[in-house]
C-alpha positions as CSV (number, residue, x, y, z in Angstrom):
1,X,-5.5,-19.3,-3.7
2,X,-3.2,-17.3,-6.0
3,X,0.8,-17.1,-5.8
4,X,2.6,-14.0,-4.6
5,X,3.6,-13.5,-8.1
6,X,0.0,-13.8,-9.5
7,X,-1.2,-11.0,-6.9
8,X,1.3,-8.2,-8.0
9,X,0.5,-9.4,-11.9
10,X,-2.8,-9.2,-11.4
11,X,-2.8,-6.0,-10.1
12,X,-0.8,-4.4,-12.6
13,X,1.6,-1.0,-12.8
14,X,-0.5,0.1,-8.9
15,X,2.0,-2.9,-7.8
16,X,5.2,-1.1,-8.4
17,X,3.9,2.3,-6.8
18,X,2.5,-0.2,-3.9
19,X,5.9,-1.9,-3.3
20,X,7.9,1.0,-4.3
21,X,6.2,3.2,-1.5
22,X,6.2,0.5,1.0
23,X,10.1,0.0,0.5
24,X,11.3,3.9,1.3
25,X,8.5,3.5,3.8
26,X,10.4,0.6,5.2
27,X,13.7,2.2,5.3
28,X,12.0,5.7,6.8
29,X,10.5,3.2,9.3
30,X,13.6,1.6,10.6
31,X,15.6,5.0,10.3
32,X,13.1,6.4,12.8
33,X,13.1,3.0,15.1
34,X,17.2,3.8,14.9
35,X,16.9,7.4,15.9
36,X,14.7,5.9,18.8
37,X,17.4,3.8,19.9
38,X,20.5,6.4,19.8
39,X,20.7,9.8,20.9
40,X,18.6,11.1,18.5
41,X,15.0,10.4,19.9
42,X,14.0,13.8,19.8
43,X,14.0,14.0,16.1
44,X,12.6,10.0,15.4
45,X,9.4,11.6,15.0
46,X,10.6,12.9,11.7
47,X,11.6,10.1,9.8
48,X,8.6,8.0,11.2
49,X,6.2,11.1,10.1
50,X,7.5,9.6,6.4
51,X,7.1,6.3,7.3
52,X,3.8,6.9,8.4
53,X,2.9,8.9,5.1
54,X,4.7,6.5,2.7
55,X,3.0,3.3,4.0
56,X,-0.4,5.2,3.9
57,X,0.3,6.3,0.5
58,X,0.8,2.4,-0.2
59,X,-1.9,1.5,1.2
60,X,-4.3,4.5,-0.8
61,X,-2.6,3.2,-4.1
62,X,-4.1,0.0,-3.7
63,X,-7.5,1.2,-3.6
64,X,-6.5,3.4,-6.2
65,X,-5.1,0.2,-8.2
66,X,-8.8,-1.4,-7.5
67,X,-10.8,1.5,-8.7
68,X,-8.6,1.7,-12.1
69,X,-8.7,-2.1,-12.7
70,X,-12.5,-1.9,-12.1
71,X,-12.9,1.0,-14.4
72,X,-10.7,-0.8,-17.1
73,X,-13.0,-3.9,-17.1
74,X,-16.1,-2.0,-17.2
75,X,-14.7,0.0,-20.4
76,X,-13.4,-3.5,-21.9
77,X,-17.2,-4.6,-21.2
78,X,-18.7,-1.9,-22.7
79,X,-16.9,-2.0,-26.0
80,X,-17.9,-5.6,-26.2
81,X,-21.1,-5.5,-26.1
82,X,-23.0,-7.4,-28.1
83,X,-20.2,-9.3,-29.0
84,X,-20.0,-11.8,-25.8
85,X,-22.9,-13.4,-24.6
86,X,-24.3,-12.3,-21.0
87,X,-23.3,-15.4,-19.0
88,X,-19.5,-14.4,-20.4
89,X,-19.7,-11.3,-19.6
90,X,-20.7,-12.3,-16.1
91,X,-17.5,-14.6,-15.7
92,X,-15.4,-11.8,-17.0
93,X,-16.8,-9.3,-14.3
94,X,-16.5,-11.4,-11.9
95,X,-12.9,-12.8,-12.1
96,X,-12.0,-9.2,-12.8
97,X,-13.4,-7.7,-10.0
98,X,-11.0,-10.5,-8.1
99,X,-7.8,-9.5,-9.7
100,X,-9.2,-5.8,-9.4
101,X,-9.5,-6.7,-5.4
102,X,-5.4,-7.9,-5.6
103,X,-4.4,-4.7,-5.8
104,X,-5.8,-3.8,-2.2
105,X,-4.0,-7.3,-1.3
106,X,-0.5,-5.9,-2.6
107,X,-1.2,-1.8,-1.1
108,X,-1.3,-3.7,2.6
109,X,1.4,-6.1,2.4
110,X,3.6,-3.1,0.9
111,X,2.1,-0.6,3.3
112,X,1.1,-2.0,6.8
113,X,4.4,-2.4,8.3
114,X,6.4,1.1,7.1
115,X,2.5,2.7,9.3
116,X,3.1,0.7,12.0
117,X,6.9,1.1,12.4
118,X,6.4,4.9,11.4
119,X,3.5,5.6,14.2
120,X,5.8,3.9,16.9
121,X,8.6,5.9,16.1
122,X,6.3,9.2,15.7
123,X,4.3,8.4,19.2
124,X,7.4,7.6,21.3
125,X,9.3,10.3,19.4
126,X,7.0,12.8,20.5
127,X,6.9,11.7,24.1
128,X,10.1,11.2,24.5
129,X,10.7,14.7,23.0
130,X,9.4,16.3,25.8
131,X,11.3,14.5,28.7
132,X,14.4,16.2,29.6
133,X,17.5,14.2,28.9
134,X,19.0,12.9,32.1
């Protein structure tokens, strides 16, 4: 089991993006939640709309993260070749495909909870939109 800090290291400059979209997610997230709580609830929808697209897009970067640390240990493999022996090249694929598959780790811990705040505070946004104030 790796540390917290060998995760995001693993996974490279995807991290940042990851935890830099999850954190304005956050704060869209609990802007919206706020709005919910005040007299504002007809417009929460609006910060939670960019909660909900900020913790997506942290959650799509670490795919993205994956896919560009798979393609950069393939192309570190392929300009090797012949140079490693085959049962090397196998341990190299394979622990790189694992700290490849941190960056998905790093896109949901960043991203999960700025979606799940910001679809609460779109949904009962919305409804309560359409209730008239009493």
């Amino acid at each position: 089991m790796s540390s917290a800090f060998e995760v995001f290291k693993d996974c490279g400059w995807p991290a940042w993006i990851c935890v830099l979209l999850g954190a304005a997610g956050l704060t869209a997230g609990f802007v919206g939640l706020v709005f919910l709580l005040t007299r504002a609830r007809s417009v929460a929808w609006i910060p939670g709309a960019i909660a909900l697209l900020l913790g997506g897009g942290a959650l799509s970067m670490g795919v993205v993260g994956r896919q560009w640390g798979l393609s950069r240990m393939e192309e570190a493999l392929t300009s090797a070749r012949g140079e490693i022996d085959p049962s090397q090249e196998q341990r190299i694929r394979e622990q790189g495909t694992i700290e490849a598959g941190h960056c998905v780790s790093v896109g949901f811990g960043a991203g999960s909870l700025p979606f799940v705040m910001g679809g609460l505070a779109v949904a009962i946004g919305l409804v309560l939109r359409k209730k008239p104030a009493a």
